[in-house]
N, C-alpha and C positions, 0 to 999 in steps of 0.2 A: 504494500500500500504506500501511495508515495505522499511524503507531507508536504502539507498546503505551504507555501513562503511567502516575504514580503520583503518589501524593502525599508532600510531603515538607514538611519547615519548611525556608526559607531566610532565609541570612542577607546584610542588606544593609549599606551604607554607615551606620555611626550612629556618636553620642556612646557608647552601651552595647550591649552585647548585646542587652540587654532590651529596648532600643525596636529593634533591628535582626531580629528574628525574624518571619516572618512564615510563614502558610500558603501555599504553592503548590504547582502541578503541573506536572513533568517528566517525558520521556523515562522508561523503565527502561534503566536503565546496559547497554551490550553488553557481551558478555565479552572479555576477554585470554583466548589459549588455557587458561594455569593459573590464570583465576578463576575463582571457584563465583558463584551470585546469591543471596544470603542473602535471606528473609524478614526482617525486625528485627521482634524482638518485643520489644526492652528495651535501654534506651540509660542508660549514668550519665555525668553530666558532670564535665570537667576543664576546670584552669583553661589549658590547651590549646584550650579551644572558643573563650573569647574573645581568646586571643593569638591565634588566627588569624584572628578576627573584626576586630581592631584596624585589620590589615593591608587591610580590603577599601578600592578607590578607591570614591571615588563614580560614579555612572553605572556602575560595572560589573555582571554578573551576577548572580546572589545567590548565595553559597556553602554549599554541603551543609556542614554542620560534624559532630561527633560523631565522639568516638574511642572508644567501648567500647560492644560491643554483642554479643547474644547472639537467637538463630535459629533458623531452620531452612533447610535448602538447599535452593534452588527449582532448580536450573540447575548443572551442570556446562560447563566451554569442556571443549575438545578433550582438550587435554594434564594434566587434571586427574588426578591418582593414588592420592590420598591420602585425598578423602572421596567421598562419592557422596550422592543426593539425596536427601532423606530424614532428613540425619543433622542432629542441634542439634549447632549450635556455638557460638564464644565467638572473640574477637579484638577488638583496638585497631584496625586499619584502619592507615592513612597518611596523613601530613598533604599530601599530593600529589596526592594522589585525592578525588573526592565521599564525602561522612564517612555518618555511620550515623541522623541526622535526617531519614529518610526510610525509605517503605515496604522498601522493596528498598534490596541494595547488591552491588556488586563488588567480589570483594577478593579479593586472589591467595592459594592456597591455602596457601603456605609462610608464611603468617602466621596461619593459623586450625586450632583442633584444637577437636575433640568436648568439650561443655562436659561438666561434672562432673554422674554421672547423680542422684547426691542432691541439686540445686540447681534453684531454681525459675529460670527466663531471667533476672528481676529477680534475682534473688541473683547470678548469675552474671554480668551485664553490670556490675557493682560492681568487677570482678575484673582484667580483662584488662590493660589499662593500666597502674594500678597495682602489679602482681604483675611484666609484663615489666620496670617500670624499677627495682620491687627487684631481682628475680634479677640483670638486668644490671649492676646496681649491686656488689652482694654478691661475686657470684663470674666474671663479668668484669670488672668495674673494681677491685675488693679483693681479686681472686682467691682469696677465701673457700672452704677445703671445710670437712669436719665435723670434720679434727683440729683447726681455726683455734682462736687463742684471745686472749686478749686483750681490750680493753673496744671497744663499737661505741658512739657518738654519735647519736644520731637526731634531728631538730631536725624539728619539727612529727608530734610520734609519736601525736595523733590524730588526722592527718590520713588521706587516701585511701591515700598511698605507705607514710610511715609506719606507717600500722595491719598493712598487710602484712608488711615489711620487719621488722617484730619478730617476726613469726609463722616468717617463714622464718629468720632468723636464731639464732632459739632452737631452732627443731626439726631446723635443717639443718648448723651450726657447732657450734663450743664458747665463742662468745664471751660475753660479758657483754653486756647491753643497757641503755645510758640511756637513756631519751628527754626529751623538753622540752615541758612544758605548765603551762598558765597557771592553767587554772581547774577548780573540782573534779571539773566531769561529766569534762572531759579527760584530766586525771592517772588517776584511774579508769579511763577506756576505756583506757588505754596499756597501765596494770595487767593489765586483762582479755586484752588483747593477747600480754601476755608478760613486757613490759619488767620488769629487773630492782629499775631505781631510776628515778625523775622526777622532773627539777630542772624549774625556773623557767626558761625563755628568759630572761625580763627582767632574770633575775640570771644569764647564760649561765656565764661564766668563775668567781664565786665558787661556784654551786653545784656546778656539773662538778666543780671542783680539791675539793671536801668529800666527793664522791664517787669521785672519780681521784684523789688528789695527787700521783702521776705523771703526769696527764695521760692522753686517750685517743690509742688506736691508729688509729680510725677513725671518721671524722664522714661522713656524708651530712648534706648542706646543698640545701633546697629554698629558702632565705634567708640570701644569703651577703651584701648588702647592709650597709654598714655593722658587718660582722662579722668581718670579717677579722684586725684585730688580736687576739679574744678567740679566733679560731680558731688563730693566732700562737701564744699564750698554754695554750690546752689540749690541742695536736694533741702529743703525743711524736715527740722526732727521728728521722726518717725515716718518719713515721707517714703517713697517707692521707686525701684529703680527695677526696669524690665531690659535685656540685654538678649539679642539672637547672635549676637559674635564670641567667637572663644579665644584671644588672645594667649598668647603663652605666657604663663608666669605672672599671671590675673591677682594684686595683692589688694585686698579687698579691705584691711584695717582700717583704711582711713575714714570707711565709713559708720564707725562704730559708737563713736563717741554721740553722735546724731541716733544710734537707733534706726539708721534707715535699713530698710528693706530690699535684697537684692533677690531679684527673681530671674528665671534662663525661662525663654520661648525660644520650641523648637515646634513646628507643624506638624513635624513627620514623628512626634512620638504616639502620638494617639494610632497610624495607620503599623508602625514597625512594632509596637508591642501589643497591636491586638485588643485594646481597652477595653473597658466594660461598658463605657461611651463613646465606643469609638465610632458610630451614628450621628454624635454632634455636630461633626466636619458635616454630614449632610446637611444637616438642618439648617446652621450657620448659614452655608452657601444658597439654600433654598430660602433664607429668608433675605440674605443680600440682593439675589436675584428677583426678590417682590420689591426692594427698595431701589433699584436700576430701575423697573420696568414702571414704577410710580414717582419716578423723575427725582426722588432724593438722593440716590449716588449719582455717580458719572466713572464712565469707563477712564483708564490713566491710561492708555496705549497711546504712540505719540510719534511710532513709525514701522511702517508696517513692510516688510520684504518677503516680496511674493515669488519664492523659491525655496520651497520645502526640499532642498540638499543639502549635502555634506556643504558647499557654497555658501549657500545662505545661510546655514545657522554658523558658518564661521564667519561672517559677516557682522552678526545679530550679537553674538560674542564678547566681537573685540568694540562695539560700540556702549555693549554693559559693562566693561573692562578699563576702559577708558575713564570710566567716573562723571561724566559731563553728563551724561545722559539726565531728561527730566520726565518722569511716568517710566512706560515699559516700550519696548521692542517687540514685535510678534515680528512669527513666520508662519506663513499661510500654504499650501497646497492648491 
């Protein structure tokens, strides 16, 4: 019997991403009884694809990468209950699993929900990623609802997570929003985002405290690196600090004498260890997707390259690589 193939970009052993992409063909993924097999029709990149590209040995496999992609269901497993074939969807995947740089994918269904019916696949592959590790951010790890109030921090607020993470913050709390950017197109897109005020990164602690001079209640840190003492400095006692980067050699003392709060967001723990809510990521996304489609979010995709290859998502790559970028990057099919 001969197995069905597909094609996918894999990624091998390199110095970069860029030179480790290549064209090839695979297997179509079998299902787990609760995965569906998605179509991918639009993949946006994070800087997840090449932290796990870092990791590959040489001489090993080549590795599916891509966490954020949007479809169509080709395939139901067994124990499937939630969507059925036919339906467009949207999801981050698992960094555990074959990722979404390729034709087909496998993904369990308690991480995937119906994309937003106003949004094109590219607009909505922008989304998933970014959106689960604000919400998780926000109101699991800040435990943030809409009476919350207070100032929130945002450090990279044109970025992918950030661009979100103000949108939902303003429409879903009562907080304040700063975020931090450098240059004009960025301060602007923040603006456009939501954010209330935008200070300078480069000036972190003098511009924050001219904006707080109490300091803030809540920072999310995507760049906690050498930043600790200014987060020391601006976080109010007792206050909270949520971080998705892992820096080496991470000394966390200075924030002790404050009592603050240091929490890790990571998206892909609820899918890689299988949780006992690991259903939330649906829901989360199923209900972002009612607040897209009733005009309170807005997609952050901001350039789109329509060449699903090995080409294009090395393209797509080195312009997330590059750091200048404001929202996300897709690749389309």
């Amino acid at each position: 019997m001969t197995t069905a193939t597909m094609t996918a970009v894999g990624a091998f052993a390199a110095d970069s991403i860029e030179e480790s992409l290549r064209d090839i063909t695979v297997d179509i993924p079998e299902l787990r009884p609760r995965d569906v097999l998605v179509r991918v029709l639009a993949v946006s990149v994070n800087p997840a694809d090449w932290k796990v590209q870092a990791g590959i040995e040489p001489g090993s496999d080549p590795v599916i990468l891509g966490y954020d992609a949007a479809g169509v269901v080709e395939a139901v497993g067994p124990e499937v209950g939630t969507l059925e074939v036919g339906d467009e969807v949207w999801y981050a995947g698992a960094m555990n699993r074959p990722g979404s740089y390729a034709e087909f994918q496998a993904v369990d269904e308690r991480i995937v929900s119906r994309k937003p019916s106003s949004l094109s696949f590219a607009e909505a592959a922008a989304l998933p990623l970014t959106t689960i590790t604000a919400w998780e951010s926000l109101f699991d790890r800040f435990g943030l609802t809409r009476e919350s109030t207070g100032d929130l921090l945002v450090l990279g607020a044109a970025g992918g997570v950030g661009s979100i993470m103000i949108q939902l913050a303003k429409k879903l709390t009562g907080v304040r929003v700063i975020g931090t950017a450098s240059r004009d197109e960025s301060r602007a897109w923040a603006h456009q985002m939501g954010a209330d005020a935008v200070v300078d990164h480069r000036h972190l602690r003098e511009e924050t405290l001219r904006v707080a001079p109490d300091g803030v209640d809540f920072l999310f840190s995507p760049h906690s690196a050498g930043n600790i003492d200014d987060f020391a400095a601006i976080v109010k006692p007792f206050g909270h600090i949520t971080a998705i980067d892992e820096p080496e050699g991470l000394d966390l003392v200075g924030l002790k004498a404050k009592s603050i709060a240091w929490h890790w967001e990571l998206m892909f723990t609820r899918p890689v260890f299988e949780t006992p809510d690991m259903i939330e990521q649906q829901r989360l996304l199923a209900a972002t997707a009612g607040l897209v489609d009733d005009g309170t979010l807005r997609t952050t995709v901001t350039k789109t390259i329509e060449d699903f290859s090995a080409a294009g998502l090395r393209e797509a790559n080195r312009d997330v690589k590059a750091g200048r970028m404001t929202g996300k990057v897709v690749v389309t099919r």
